[in-house]
N, C-alpha and C positions, 0 to 999 in steps of 0.2 A: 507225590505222596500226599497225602492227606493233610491239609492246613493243618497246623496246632491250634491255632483260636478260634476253627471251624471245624473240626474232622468231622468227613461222613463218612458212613455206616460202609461196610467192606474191607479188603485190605487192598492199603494204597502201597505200590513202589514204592514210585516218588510223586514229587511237583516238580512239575517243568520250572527251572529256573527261572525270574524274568531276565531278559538280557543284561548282561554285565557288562562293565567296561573289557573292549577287546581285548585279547591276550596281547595283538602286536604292542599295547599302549602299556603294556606291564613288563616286555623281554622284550626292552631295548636292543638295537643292533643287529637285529635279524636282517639280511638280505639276502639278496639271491645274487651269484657269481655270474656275471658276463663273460662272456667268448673273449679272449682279448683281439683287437683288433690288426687287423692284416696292415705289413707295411706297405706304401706305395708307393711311385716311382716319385725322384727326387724332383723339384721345380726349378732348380740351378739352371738347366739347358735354359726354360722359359726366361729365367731371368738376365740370362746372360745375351739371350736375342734382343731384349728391350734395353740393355746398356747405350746403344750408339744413339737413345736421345738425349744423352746426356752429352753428347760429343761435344768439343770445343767450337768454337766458329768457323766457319768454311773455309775452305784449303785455300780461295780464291787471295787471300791475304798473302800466299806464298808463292803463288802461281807465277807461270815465265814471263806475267805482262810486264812486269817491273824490270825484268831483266832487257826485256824489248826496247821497253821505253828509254833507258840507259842507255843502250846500245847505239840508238840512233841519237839521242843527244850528241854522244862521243863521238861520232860517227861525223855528225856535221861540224862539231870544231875542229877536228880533224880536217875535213876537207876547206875550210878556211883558214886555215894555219898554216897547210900546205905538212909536207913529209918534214916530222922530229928527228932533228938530229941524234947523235947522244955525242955530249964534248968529247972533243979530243980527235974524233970521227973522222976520217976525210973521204969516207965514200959516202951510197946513195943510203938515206935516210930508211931507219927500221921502221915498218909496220908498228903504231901503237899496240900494249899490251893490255891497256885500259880498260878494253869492252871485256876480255877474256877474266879479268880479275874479279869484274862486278858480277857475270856472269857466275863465276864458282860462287862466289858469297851468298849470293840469289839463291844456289844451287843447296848451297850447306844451311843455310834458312828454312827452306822449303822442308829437307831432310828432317830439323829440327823439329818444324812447328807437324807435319805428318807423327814423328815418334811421342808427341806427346797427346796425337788424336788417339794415337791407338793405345797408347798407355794408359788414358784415360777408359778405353771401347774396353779393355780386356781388365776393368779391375775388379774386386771381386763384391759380389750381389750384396753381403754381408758389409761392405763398406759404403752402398747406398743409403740415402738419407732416410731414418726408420717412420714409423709415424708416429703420429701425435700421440705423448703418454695419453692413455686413459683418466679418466677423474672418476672418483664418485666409487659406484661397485657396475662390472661389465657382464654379460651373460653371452655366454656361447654355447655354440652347438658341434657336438662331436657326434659325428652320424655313424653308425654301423659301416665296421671294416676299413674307416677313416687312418691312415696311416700316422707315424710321427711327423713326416714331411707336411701333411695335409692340414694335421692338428696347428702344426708349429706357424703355418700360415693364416691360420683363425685367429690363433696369439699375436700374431705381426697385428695384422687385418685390425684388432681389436684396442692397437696399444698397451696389451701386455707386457710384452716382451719386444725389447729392440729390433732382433733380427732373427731369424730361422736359425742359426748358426747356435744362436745362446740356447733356445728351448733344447735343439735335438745334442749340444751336449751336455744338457744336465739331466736327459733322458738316457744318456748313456751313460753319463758317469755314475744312473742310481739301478743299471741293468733294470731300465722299466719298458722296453722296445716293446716288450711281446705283454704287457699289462694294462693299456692306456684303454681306458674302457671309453664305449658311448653312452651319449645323454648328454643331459641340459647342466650346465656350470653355470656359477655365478662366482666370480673373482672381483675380490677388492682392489682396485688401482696402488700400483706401487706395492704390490704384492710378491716376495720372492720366486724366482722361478724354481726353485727346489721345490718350494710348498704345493706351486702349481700343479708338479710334476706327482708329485705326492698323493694331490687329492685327486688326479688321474687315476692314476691307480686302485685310489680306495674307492670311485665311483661318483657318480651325479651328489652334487651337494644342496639340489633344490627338489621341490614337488613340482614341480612344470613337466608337464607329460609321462606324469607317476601316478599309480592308483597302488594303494595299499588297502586287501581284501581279509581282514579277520576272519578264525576259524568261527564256526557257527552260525553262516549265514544262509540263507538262502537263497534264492537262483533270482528271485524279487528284491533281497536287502542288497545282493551283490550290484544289480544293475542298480540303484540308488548310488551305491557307491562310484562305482564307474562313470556315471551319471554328472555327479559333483566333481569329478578328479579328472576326466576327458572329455567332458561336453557333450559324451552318445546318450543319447533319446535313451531312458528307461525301457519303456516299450519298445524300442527297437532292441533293442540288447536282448528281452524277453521273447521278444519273436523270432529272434536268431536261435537261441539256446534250446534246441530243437535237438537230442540224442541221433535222428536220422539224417540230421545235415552232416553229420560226422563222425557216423559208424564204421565206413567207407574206412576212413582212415585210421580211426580208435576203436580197433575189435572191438575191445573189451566193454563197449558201450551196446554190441548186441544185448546185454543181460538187462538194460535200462529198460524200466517198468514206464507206462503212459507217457512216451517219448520224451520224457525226463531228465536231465542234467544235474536231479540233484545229488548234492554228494561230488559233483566231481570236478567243480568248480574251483580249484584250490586257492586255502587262501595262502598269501605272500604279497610281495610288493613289487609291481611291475613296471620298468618302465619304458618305455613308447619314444623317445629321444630318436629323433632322424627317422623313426619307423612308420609304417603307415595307421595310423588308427583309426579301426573300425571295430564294431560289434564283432563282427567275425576275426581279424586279429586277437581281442584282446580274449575270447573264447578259448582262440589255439593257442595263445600264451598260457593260460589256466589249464587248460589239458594237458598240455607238454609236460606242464609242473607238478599234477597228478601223479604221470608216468614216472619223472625223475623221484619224485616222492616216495614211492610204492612201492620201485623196483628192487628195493632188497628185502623187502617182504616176503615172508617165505611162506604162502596162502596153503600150497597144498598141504603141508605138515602140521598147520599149523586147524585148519578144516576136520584133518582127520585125527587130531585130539579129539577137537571139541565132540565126534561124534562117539568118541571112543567113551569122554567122562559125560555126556551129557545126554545121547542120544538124538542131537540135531544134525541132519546132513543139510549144511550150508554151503555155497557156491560164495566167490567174492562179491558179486553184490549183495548178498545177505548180510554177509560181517560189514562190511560199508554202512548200511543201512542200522543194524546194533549200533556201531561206532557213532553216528549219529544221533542216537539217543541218547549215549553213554555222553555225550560231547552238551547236549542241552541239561544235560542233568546232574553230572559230576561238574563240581567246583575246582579241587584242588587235586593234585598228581597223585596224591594218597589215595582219594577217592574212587580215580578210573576202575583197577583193577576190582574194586570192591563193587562197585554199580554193576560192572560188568557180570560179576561172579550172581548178583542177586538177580537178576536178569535170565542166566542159563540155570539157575535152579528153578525157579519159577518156570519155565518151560520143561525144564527137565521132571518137573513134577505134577505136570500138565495146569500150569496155573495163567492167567492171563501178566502182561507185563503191568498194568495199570500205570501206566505214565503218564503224567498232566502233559509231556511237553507233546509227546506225537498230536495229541489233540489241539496244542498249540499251534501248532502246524496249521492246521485250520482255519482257527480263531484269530491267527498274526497276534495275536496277543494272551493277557492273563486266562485263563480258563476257569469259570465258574461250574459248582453243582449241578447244574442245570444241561450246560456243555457235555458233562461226562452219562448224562442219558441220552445225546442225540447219536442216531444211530450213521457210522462213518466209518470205512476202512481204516482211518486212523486213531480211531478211538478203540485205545486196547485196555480200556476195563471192561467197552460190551465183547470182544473178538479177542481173540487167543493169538497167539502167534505175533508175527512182527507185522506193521504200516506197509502198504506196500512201497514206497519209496521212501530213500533216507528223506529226512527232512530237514536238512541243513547239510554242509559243510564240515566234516570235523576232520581236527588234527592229526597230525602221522601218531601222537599220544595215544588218542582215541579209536585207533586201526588197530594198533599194539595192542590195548587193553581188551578189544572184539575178538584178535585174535589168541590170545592167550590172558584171561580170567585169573582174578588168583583163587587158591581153592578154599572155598569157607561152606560154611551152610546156611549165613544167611538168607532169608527172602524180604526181609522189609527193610528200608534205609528212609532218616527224617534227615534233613540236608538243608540247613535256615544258615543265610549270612544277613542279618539286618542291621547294619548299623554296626557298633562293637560286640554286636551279640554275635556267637557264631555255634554250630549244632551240626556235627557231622554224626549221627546216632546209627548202627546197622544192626539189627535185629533179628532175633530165630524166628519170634513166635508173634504173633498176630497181640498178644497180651503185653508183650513187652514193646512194641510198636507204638500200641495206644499209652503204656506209660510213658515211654520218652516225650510223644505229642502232649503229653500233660502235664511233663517234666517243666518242656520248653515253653507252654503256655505259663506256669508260675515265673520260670522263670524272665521274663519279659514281664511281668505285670507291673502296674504303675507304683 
């Protein structure tokens, strides 16, 4: 719209907003639900193979040499003593009993000291020595389709948790088998395993291999972001994000103007934990979540209002591309349907949209007087019609609002947040446009 402490001659929409703080940074707690992770086989067999080093000392302590050695000591005083009577006796002398006594003792030693090799071989995993408590705070990684068995060894691995045994039953005692999401944790030492189990559930509790993308960006602001939160080359992000690298797989990217992406880049918060990160990954993470986004969207009905009250025949990327505008230029949730509605009069009454922001679009930044006479597909005070491509990112809000307008007869809207001062003004007539703009100049004066 038309500055209030500058207005020029015409009538203005809007002004492109300058950027605001993100919405993510205003509606806490938004995330996006992960797959819960597949279980996997148990590591018990594994650990019960590595028991026998812990075995006792070699059997050779029990072995028949002692009993040998015995034998022939006995053996030779025997043969120099000559044949033991037993008193009383008057025949030939018994064979000593001696060697055969030492022998059994020998025998039931050996028995012993074997039953406690294997008593030991067969005890259970969970009774081996755990490792070293952790100190401090720990960081681990739960990878994609990571089971509770696999998790529960990360927590051993890390000195969280004593033994596999504690983790997978207080995973089961909180019915969380089928919820234990992936990604990057960070746990405090000496931290309960219920909490652990807890914050499994609810998700990654760090920004380590997380990129969180606000609605209203661009296909250049987004790789910035990406950029700072994964380490991928801006320009290489920018050179991936190519509509024909990935028509193939997202029809609905046929309809993308000058091989385009913009608009479809969704924003949310993604994260990359155990996954591989690339330009092209985090692209088909963003698209994915277009798709999940959209799909209860009901385009055809909602198309063939708009041409029933308005006379426009739109396809989904048309409303995509509105939405977009709607999304740099409305403020608040009040606004949307209002912006949107002055938007399809103004076309409905063959009027250009005059919006500061599509020429923003351009300029990456404020847009001066000057700006709004160069001549540009997306300068729509000289050209009728819509930009050809969205020029930002906007909200599932701002899709709602493109697709269903609310009904007024507005054509001009003045939209000023500066400071404490704040001016949502929508207007019939070109006369009452320039008073609000004169309103809001008094009122901001020093």
């Amino acid at each position: 719209m038309a500055d209030p402490r500058n207005p020029r001659g015409g009538a203005g929409a809007g002004q492109g907003r300058p950027d605001r703080t993100p919405r993510h940074s205003r509606q806490q707690g938004r995330r996006a639900a992960e797959a819960p992770c597949a279980p996997l086989a148990r590591h018990a067999a594994s650990q019960r193979a590595q028991a026998p080093d812990r075995a006792a000392p070699p059997r050779r302590v029990a072995s028949g040499a002692t009993t040998r050695r015995v034998s022939e000591r006995t053996q030779a005083q025997t043969r120099s003593r000559g044949a033991v009577r037993h008193p009383g006796s008057g025949g030939p002398a018994a064979p000593s009993r001696l060697p055969l006594v030492v022998a059994a003792v020998a025998a039931v030693a050996a028995v012993v000291v074997a039953c406690l090799v294997v008593s030991r071989c067969a005890a259970s995993p969970s009774d081996a020595p755990s490792q070293e408590p952790a100190s401090g705070e720990v960081e681990i990684q739960v990878a994609e389709g990571a089971g509770t068995d696999a998790i529960a060894q990360s927590l051993v691995d890390a000195g969280l948790v004593k033994d596999s045994a504690t983790f997978t039953k207080a995973v089961m005692a909180q019915g969380a088998g089928q919820s234990l999401k992936p990604g990057t944790y960070r746990f405090a030492a000496g931290i309960p395993v219920t909490q652990i189990v807890e914050q499994l559930v609810e998700g990654p509790n760090t920004t380590s291999n997380r990129v969180t993308v606000p609605e209203g960006l661009t296909v250049a602001k987004t790789a910035a972001y990406v950029q700072d939160a994964l380490g991928i080359p801006a320009d290489d992000f920018v050179a991936q994000a190519k509509a024909s690298n990935y028509s193939s797989d997202y029809p609905f990217l046929s309809e993308a103007a000058d091989d385009s992406l913009e608009g479809f880049l969704w924003a949310s918060t993604y994260d990359f934990s155990g996954k591989e990160v690339s330009a092209d990954a985090v692209i088909r993470a963003m698209l994915d979540r277009y798709v999940t986004a959209t799909a209860s969207l009901d385009w055809q009905s909602g198309e063939a209002a708009l041409k029933g009250a308005y006379g426009v025949d739109f396809d989904d990327y048309d409303v995509l591309i509105l939405a977009s505008v709607i999304e740099r230029e409305a403020v608040t949730e009040q606004d949307r349907p209002l912006v949107s509605s002055v938007f399809y009069n103004r076309m409905r009454d063959g009027m250009p949209l005059q919006s500061d922001a599509t020429m923003g679009y351009v300029t990456g930044g404020e847009v001066t007087a000057d700006d709004l006479k160069k001549e540009s597909p997306y300068n729509t005070y000289l050209n009728k019609g819509l930009p050809p491509t969205p020029i930002c990112t906007p909200s599932i809000e701002c899709v709602q609002a493109a697709l269903n307008p609310q009904s007024t007869d507005y054509l001009y809207f003045l939209i000023i947040e500066n400071g404490t001062y704040s001016n949502h003004t929508f207007s019939r007539t070109y006369d009452e446009h320039m008073a609000a703009i004169e309103q809001a100049r008094q009122d901001q004066a020093p």
